[in-house]
N, CA, C and O atoms as a GROMACS GRO file, in nm:
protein
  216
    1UNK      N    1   9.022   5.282   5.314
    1UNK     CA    2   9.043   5.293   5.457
    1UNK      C    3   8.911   5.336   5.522
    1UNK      O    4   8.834   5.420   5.474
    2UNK      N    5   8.897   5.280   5.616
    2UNK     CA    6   8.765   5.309   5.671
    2UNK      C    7   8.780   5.423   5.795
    2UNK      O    8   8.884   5.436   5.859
    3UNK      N    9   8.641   5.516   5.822
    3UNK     CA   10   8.650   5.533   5.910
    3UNK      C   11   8.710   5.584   6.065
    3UNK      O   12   8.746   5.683   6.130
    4UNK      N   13   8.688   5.418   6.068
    4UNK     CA   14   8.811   5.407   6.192
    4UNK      C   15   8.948   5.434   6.212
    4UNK      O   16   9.013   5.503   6.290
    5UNK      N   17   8.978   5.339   6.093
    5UNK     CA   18   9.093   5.323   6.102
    5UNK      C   19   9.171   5.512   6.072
    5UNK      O   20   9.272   5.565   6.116
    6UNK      N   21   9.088   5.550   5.999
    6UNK     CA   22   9.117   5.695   5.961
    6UNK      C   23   9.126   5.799   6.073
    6UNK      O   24   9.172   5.913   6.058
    7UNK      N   25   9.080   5.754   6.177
    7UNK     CA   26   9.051   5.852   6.307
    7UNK      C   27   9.218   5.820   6.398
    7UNK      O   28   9.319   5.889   6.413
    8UNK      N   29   9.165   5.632   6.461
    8UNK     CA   30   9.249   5.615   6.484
    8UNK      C   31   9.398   5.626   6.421
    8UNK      O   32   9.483   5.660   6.504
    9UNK      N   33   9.430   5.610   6.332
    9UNK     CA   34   9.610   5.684   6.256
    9UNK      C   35   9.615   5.848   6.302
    9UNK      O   36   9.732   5.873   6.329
   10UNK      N   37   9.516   5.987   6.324
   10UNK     CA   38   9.476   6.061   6.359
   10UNK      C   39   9.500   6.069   6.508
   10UNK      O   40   9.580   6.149   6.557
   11UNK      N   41   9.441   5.999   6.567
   11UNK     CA   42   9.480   6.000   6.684
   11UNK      C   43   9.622   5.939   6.761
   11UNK      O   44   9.695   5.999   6.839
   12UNK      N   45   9.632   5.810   6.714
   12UNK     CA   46   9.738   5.744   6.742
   12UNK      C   47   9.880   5.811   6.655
   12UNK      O   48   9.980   5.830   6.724
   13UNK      N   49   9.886   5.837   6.543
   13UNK     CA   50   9.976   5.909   6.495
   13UNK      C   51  10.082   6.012   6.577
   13UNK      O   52  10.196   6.040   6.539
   14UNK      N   53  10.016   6.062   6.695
   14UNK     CA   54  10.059   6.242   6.748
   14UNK      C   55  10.137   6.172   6.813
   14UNK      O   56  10.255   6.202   6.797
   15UNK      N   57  10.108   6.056   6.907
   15UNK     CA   58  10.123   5.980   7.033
   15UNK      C   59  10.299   5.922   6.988
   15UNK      O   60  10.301   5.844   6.892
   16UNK      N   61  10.408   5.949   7.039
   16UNK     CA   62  10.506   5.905   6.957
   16UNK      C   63  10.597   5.789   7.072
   16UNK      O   64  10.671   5.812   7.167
   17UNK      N   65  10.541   5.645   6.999
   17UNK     CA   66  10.580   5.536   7.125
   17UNK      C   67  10.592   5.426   7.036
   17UNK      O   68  10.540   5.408   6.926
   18UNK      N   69  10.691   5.332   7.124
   18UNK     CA   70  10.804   5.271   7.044
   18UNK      C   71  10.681   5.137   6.932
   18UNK      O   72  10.724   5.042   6.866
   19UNK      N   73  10.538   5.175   6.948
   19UNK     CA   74  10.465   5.037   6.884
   19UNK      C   75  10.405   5.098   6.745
   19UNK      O   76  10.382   5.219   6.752
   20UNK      N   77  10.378   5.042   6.630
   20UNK     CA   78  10.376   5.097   6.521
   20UNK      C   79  10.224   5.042   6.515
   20UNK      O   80  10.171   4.949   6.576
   21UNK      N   81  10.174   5.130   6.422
   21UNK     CA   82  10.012   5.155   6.424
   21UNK      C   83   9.932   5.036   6.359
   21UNK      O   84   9.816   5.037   6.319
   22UNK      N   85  10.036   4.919   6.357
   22UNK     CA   86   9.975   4.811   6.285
   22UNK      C   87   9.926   4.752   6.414
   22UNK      O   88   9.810   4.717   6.438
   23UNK      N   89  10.042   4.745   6.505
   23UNK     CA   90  10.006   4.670   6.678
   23UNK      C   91   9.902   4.751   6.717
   23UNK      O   92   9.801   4.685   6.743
   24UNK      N   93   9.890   4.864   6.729
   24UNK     CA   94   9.744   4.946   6.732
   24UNK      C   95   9.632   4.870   6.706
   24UNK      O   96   9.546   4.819   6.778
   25UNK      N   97   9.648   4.874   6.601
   25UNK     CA   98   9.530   4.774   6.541
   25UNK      C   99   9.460   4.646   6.578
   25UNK      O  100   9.342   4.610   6.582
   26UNK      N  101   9.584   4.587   6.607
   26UNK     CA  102   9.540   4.463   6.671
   26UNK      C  103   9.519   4.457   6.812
   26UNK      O  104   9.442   4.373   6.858
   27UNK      N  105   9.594   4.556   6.904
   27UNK     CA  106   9.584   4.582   7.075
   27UNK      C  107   9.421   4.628   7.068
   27UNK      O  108   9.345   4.584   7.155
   28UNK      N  109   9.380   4.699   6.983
   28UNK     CA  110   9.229   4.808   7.003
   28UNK      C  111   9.119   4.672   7.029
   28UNK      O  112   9.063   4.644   7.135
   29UNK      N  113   9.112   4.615   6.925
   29UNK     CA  114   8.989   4.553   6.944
   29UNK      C  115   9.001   4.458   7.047
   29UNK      O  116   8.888   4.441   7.093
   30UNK      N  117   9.088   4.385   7.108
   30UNK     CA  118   9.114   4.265   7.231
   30UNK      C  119   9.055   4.412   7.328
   30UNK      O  120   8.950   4.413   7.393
   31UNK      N  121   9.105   4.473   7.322
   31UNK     CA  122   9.095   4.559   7.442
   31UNK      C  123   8.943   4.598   7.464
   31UNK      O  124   8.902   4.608   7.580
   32UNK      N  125   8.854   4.623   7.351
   32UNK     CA  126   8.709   4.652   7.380
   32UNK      C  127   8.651   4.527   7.388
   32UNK      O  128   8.541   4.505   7.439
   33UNK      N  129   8.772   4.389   7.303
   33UNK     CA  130   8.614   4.286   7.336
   33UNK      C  131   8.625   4.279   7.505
   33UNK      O  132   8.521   4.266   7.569
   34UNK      N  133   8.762   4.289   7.579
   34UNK     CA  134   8.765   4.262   7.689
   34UNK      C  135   8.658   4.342   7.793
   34UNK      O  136   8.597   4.303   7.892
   35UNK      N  137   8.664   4.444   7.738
   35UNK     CA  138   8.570   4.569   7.824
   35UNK      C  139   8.443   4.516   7.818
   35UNK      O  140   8.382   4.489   7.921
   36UNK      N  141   8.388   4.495   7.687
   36UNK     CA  142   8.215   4.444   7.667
   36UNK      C  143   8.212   4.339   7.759
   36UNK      O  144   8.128   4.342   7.848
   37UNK      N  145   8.324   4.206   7.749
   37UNK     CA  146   8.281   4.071   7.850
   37UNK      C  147   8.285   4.106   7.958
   37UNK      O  148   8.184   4.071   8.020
   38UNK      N  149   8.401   4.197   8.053
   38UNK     CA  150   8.354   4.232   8.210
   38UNK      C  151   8.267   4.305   8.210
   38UNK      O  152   8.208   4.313   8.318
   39UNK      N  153   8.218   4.392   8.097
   39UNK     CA  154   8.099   4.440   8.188
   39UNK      C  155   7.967   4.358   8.179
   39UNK      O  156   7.889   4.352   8.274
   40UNK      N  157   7.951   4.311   8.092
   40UNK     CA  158   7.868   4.181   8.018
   40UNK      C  159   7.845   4.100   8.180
   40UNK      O  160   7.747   4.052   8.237
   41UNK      N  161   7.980   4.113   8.213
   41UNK     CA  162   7.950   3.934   8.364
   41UNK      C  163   7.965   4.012   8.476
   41UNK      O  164   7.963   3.970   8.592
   42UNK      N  165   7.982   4.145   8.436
   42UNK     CA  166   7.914   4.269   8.632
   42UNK      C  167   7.773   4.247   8.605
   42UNK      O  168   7.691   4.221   8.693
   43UNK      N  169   7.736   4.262   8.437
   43UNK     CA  170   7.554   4.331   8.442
   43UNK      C  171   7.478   4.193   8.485
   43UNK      O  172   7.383   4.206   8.562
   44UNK      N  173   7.517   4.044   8.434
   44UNK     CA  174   7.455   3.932   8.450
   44UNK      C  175   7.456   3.826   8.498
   44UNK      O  176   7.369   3.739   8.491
   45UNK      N  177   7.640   3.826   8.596
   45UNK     CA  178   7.686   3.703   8.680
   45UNK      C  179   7.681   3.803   8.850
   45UNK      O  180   7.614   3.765   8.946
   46UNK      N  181   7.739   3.888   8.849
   46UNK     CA  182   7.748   3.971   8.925
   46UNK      C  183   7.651   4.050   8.999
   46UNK      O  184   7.702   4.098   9.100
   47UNK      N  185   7.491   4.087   8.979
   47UNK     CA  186   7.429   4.178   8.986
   47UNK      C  187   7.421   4.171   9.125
   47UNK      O  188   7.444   4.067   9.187
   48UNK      N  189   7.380   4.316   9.193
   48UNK     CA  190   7.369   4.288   9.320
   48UNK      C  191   7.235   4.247   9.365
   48UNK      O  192   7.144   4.219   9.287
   49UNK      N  193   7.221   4.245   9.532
   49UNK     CA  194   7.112   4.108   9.538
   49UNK      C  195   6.969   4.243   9.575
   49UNK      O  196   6.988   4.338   9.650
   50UNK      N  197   6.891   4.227   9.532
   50UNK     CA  198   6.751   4.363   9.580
   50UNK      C  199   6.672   4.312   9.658
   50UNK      O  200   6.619   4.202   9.641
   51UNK      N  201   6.650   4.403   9.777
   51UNK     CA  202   6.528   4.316   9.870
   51UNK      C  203   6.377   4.325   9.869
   51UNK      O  204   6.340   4.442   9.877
   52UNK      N  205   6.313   4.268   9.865
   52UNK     CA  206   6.199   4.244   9.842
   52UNK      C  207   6.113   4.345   9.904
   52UNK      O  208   6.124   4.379  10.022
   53UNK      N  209   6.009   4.403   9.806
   53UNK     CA  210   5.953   4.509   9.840
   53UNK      C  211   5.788   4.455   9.942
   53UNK      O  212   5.689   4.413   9.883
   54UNK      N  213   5.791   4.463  10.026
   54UNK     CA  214   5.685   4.445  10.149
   54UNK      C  215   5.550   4.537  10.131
   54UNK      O  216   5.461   4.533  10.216
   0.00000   0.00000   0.00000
């Protein structure tokens, strides 16, 4: 067991809700790749516009 997974059962363990720590597993990582891509397309589709220094 790695790690992670050792923290998270640790953490997620206390938390007492109707999804079992296998769905954990699989909800965690969708959920950070999602976080990295919006912030990924705020830092490089999104940026705001800077005005030119005179």
């Amino acid at each position: 067991m790695s790690f992670a997974t050792y923290y998270m059962h640790l953490i997620f363990g206390k938390i007492p809700s109707l999804m079992g720590s296998d769905l954990i597993l699989c909800i965690l990582p969708v959920l950070i790749i999602s976080i990295l891509f919006f912030s990924l397309e705020i830092m490089f589709f999104k940026t705001p516009k800077l005005r030119k220094v005179k």
